[in-house]
C-alpha positions in Angstrom: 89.5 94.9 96.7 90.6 96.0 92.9 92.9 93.3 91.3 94.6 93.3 87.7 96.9 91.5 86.2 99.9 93.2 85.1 101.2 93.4 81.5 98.3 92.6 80.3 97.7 95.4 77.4 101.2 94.1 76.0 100.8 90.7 76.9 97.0 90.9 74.4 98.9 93.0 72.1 101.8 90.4 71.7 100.0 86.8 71.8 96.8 88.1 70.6 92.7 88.0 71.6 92.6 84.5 71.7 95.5 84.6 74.1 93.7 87.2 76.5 90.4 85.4 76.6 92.2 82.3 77.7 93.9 84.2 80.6 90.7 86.3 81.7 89.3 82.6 81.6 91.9 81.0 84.2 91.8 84.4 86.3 88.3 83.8 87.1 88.6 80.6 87.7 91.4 81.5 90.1 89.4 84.5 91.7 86.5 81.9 92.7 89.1 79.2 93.8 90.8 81.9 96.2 87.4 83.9 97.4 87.0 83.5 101.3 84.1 84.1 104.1 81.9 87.0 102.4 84.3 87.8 100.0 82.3 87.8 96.4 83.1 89.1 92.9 81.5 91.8 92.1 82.4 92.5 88.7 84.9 92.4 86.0 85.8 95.6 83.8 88.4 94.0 81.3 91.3 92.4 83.6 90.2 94.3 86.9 88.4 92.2 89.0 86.4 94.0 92.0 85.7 91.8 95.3 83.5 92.5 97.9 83.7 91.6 101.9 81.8 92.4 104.7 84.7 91.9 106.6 89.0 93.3 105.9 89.6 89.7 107.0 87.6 88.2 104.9 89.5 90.0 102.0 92.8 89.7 103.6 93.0 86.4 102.8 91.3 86.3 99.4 94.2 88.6 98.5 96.5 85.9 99.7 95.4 83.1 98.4 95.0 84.8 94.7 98.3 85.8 94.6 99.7 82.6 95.8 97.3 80.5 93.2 98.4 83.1 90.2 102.0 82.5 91.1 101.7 79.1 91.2 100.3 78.7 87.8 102.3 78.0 84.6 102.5 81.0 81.9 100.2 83.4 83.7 101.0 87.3 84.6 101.4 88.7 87.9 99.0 90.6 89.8 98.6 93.7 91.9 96.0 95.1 93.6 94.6 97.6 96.3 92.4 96.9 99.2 90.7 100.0 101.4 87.7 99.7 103.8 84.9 101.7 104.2 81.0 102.7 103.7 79.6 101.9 100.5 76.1 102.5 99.2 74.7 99.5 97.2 72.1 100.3 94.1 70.7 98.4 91.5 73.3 95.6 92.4 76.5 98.8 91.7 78.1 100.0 94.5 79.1 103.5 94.8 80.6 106.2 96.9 84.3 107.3 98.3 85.6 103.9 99.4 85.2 102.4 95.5 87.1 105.6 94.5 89.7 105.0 97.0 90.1 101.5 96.6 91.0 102.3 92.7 93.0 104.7 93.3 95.3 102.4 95.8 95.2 99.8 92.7 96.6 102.1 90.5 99.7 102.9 92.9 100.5 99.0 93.6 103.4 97.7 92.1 103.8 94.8 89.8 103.6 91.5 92.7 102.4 93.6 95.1 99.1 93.9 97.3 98.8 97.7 98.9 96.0 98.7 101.3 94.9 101.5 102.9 95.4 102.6 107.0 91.5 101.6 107.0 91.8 98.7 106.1 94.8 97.5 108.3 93.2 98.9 111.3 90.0 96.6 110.6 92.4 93.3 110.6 91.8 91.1 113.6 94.6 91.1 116.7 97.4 88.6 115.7 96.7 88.2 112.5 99.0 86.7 110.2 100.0 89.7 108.0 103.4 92.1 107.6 102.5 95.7 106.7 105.2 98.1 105.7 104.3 101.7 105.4 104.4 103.3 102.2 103.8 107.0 103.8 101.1 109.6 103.2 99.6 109.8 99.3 97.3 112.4 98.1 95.5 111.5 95.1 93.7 112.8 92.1 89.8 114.0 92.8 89.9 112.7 96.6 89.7 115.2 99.3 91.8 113.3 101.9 95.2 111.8 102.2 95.3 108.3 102.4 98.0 106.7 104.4 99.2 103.2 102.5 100.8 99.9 103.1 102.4 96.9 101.7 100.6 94.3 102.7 102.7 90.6 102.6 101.8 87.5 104.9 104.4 85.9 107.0 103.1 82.4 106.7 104.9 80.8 103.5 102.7 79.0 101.5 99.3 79.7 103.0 97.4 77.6 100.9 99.5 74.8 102.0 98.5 75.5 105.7 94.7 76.7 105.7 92.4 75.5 102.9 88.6 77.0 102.2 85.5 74.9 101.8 84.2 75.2 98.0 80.4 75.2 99.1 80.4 78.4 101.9 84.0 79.7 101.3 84.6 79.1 104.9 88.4 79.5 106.1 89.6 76.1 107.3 92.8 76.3 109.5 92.6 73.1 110.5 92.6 70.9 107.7 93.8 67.9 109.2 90.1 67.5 111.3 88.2 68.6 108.7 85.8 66.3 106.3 87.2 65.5 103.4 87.0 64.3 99.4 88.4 63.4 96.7 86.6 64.4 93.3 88.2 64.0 90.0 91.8 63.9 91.8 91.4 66.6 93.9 91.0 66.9 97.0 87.9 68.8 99.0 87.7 70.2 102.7 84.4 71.0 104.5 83.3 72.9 107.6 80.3 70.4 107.7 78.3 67.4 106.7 76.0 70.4 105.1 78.1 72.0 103.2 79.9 68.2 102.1 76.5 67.0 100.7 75.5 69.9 99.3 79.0 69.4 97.1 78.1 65.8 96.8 74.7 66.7 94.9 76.0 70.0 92.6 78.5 67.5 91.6 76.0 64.5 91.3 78.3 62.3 93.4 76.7 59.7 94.8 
């Protein structure tokens, strides 16, 4: 998954560096609030941020909850992004290969709001998951051999971080909040998938 904020040349040329630091700042923070399962960042090249999943799941729902944090939060830019699944060959901690490739090239196509994926990647999503797709037809792009067939990807369930929340030690989905363990810490408030993963909060916090 490839995620940038959009407007963000003109937003840096308008309010300044100081301006565009402070936003890279609170989009990080965002990107580690929203990360699920195996979902990691990878790295960050200016405003792009590249996140990593063993799973389309797993990545599916990062998307989600990203865009719902970033929208929820005062004075900050939208996003768009591009999600594709595929083979990958990891080196000296870099990934390279066709799917990287692919997945920037769907990023650059996304529309301002908008999260856009490739037929790869939809046909790795679980049965019954909680996702719309809308076809955006066949697109043939720049220095890639094959076609790649896109969609719109948008989530039926309003307000998913309402519903399902994700435990801040192991990134775990939670879709039952309600039975889960629970805390408060400096007023907000924590869910876990386990006493592990609670105490292991408890003592990178030093909460006694």
């Amino acid at each position: 998954m490839m995620a940038d904020l959009s407007g963000y040349t003109a937003m840096t040329e308008v309010h300044g560096a100081h301006s565009a630091v402070s936003i890279i700042d609170k989009y990080l923070a965002l990107v580690k609030k929203s990360l699920v399962g195996s979902s990691h960042l990878h790295e960050r090249v200016g405003d792009e941020m590249v996140i990593v999943a063993n799973s389309a799941e797993d990545l599916a729902y990062t998307a989600t909850f990203l865009f719902e944090h970033a929208y929820e939060e005062n004075q900050f830019l939208p996003l768009h992004a591009g999600l594709h699944y595929g083979p990958v060959v990891k080196k000296d901690g870099d990934y390279y290969g066709t799917t990287i490739n692919t997945a920037s090239r769907i990023t650059s196509v996304a529309e301002k709001g908008r999260i856009v994926c490739s037929a790869e990647f939809v046909n790795q999503l679980p049965e019954g998951h909680p996702y719309v797709v809308e076809t955006k037809g066949i697109h043939t792009f720049k220095n890639l051999l094959k076609q790649v067939e896109l969609f719109e990807m948008s989530c039926c369930i309003e307000y998913m971080t309402r519903k399902y929340v994700i435990d801040p030690v192991c990134h775990m989905l939670i879709k039952t909040p309600a039975t889960a363990l629970q805390l408060q810490h400096k007023e907000a408030d924590y869910y876990f998938c386990s006493e592990n993963c609670l105490e292991m909060f408890r003592t990178l916090n030093n909460i006694s």
